[in-house]
N, C-alpha and C positions, 0 to 999 in steps of 0.2 A: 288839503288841496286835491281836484280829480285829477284823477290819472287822463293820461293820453285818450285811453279808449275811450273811457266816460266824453270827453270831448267831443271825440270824432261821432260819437252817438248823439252825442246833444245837436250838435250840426245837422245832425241825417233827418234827426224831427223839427226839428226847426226851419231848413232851408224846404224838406220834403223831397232831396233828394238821396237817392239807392246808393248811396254810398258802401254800404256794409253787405253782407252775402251770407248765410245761415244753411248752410251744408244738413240733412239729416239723411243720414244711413242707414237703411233698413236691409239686414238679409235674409233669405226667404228659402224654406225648401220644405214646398208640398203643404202650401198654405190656402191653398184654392176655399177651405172654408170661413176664413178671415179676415182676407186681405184683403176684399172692398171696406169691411167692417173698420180696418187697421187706418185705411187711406181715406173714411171718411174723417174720422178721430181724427187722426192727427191733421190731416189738412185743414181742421175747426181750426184745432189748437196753434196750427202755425200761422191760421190768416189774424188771429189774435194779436200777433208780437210786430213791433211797429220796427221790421227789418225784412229783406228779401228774403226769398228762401228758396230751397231745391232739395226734392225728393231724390236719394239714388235708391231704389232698391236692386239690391243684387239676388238675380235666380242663382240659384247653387243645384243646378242641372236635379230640376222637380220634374216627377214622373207624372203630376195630375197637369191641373189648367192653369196653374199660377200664372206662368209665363203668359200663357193669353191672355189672361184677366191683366195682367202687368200694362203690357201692350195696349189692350184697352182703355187703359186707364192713363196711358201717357197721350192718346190723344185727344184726351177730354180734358186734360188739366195740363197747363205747359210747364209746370216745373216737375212734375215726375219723370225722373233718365229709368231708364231700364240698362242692368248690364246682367245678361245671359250666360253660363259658364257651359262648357259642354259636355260635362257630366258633375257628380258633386266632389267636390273639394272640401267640401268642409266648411264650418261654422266660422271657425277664425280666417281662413282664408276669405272666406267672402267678406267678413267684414274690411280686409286689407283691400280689396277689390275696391269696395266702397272708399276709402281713403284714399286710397290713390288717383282715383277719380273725381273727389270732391274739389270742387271749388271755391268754396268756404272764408272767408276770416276765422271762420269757427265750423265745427263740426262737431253731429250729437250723434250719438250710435243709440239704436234702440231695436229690439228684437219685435220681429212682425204679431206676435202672441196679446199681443196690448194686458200681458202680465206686467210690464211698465208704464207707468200713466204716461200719455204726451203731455199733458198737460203741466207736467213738472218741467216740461222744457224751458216756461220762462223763467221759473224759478234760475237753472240753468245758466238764464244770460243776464238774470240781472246778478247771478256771482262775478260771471266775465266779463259783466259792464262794470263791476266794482272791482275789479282788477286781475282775480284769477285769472290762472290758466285751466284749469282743468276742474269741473264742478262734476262729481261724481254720487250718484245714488248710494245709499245706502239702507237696506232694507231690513227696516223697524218688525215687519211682519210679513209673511210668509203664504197667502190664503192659497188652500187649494191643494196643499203637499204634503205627502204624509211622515208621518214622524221619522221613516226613517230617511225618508231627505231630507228633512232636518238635521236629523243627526249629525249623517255623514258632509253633510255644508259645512255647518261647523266643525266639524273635526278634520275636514281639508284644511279651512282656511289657516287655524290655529297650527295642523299641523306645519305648514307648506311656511309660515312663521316662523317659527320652533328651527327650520333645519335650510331656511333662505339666509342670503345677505341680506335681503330688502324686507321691510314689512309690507304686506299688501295690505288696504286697508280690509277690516274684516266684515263681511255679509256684504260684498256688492259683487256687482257683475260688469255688462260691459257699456251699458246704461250712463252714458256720462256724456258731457261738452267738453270738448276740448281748441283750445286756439288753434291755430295756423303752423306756429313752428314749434307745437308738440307734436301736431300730426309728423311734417317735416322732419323731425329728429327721428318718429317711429320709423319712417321710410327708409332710412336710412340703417336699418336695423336689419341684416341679411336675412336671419335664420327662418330654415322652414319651419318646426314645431314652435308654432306661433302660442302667446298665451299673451293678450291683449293687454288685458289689466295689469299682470305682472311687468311689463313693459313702460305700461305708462308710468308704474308708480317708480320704475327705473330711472325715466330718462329725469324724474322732477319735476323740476318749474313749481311754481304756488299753487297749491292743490285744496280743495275745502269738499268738504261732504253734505250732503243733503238729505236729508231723511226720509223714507215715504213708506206707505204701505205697498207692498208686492199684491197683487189681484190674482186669482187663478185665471188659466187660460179660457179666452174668449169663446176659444172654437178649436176644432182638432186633435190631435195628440202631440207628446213631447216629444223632440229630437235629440233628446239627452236619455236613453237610458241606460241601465247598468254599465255595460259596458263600453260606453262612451262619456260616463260620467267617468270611468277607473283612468283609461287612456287621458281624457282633458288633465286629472290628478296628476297622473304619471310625467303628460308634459310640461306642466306648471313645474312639481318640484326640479326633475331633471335639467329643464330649462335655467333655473335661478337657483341651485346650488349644486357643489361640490359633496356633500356633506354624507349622499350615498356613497362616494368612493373611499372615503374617511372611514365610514363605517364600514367599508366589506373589510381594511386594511384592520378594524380595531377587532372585526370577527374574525379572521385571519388568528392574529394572534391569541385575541381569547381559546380557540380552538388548538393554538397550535400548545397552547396552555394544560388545554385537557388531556391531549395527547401524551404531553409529559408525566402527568398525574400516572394516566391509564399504564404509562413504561411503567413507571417507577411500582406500580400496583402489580401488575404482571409478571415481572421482574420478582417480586416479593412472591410472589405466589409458586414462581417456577423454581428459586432457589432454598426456598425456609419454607414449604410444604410441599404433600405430596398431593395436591389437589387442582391436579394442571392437565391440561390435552394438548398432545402435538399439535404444532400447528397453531393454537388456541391463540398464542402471545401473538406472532405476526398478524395473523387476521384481525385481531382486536384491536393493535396499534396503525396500521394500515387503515384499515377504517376509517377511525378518527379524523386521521389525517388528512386523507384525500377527499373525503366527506364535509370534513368540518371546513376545510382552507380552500380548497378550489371550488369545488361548487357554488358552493354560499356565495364565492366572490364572483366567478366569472358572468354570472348573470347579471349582475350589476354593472360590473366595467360592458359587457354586450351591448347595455341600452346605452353608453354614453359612444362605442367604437361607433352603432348602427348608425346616431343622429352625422357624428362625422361621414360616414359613409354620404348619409343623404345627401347633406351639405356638398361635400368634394364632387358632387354628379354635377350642381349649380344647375338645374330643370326650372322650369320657370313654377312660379308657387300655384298657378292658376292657367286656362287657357280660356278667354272669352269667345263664346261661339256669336255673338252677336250684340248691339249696343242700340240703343231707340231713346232718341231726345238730347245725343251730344252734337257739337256743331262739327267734330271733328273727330276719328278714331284715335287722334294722341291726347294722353293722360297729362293730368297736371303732378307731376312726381319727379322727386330727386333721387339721387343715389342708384342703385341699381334698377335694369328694368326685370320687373318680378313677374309680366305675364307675357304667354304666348296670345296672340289675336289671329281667328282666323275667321275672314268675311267671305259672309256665305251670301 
């Protein structure tokens, strides 16, 4: 029997009326050598699919021409929104920007690099015209990245597995379709150290994978490196497990383990021979102790006080400096409001 959707799509080709709405979220920073490239693509690709559609790309406060070529480009084509931040917030935040903003029955996240095909997009709707909720990329191959980004991909994800409640599914990104009250539920998701993926695979609903090849980038350079790959890592596990404060309590004891050894060695050494130095025993037992138990742990429990800390301020996750192609500056969003707006 079809499902509901299937229905309500069969109706939309058949009467030929817009019934249905196709959300694609694009976020952007410092894309100025792509982005016409990105927005001819994918605009092929969306005038293919026999459903409406609307571009939002989010600038995440770009130092080059993005934003004017943005701009440019929403007056030439009426389903590109532009939303502008007023400096960079960040990857995951902008993509939250774009959800919050979409309009959608469904919504597809896709990074401006067109190292994701668009063209997988119908792939996309025809899972969520056969019932999904959420149809998610998964990336068969890799072009373009060198081995040790490989590596380290894989050994995030397996890690972040290994020491979550949730499995995320493994080698995807944030490349996916999602329905109406997935987005909805994510909204409703307070926290600032956002981790996309990890979230969706959170909240549920019927979820299926789709295979593709990963492309190298189009144009320009990556906004991921080292140290912004280790931080994304850091807020992923932190975000979705307990399992670091587990472990500073299991190194705690381990150490405080050692320490006992180290007495009982010391101990032996200062009473049943004569091959001891004043002093020797205390500093060697002290050591251990204060070394092995509170160091090791307090840096751990630090990143979990810091995220509270963040949290308790309640700052808005984003400030948009300016919006081009909505009919109105209020959002279509539930649950808390997550941006500052200020029009200029």
């Amino acid at each position: 029997m079809k499902s509901n959707r299937h229905q309500r799509i069969s109706r939309f080709i058949r009467d030929g009326k817009p019934e249905e709405l196709l959300s694609v979220v694009v976020p952007c920073f410092n894309e100025e050598e792509v982005i016409e490239q990105t927005h001819n693509r994918l605009g092929a690709a969306l005038a293919a699919l026999d459903i409406r559609c609307e571009i939002i790309f989010v600038d995440d406060g770009s130092r080059d021409r993005t934003l004017q070529i943005l701009n440019e480009l929403a007056l030439k084509d009426d389903r590109v929104k532009v939303i502008s931040f007023s400096r960079n917030f960040g990857h995951q935040m902008a993509v939250t920007a774009g959800l919050e903003h979409a309009s959608g029955d469904a919504v597809v996240l896709i990074d401006a690099d067109l190292q994701d095909p668009p063209e997988l997009i119908q792939e996309f709707l025809n899972k969520w015209r056969e019932g999904y909720d959420v149809a998610y990329g998964r990336r068969t191959e890799r072009a373009g990245e060198t081995a040790f980004k490989l590596f380290t991909a894989k050994l995030f994800y397996r890690g972040i597995n290994m020491l979550s409640d949730i499995q995320i599914p493994l080698d995807t990104g944030d490349f996916r379709l999602m329905d109406r009250k997935v987005v909805e539920a994510l909204m409703r998701m307070p926290e600032h150290d956002r981790f996309i993926r990890g979230m969706v695979t959170w909240v549920g609903f019927k979820q299926i994978e789709v295979p593709y090849r990963r492309d190298a980038r189009a144009a320009g350079t990556t906004k991921y490196p080292l140290f912004k790959m280790l931080k994304f890592a850091m807020d992923g596990i932190i975000s979705f497990s307990s399992v670091p404060l587990k472990l500073a309590t299991l190194i705690g004891f381990a150490a405080s383990g050692c320490a006992i050894v180290g007495i009982l060695y010391a101990l032996a050494l200062r009473l049943l021979t004569d091959v001891w130095v004043t002093g020797w025993t205390l500093l060697f037992v002290s050591g251990l102790f204060m070394g092995g138990v509170q160091l090791m742990s307090l840096g751990i429990i630090g990143e979990y006080i810091g995220r509270i800390y963040k949290s308790a301020k309640n700052r808005p996750l984003y400030i948009v400096r300016s919006r081009n192609g909505f009919k109105s500056p209020s959002t279509r969003t539930s649950g808390m409001q997550r941006e500052a707006y200020i029009d200029n």
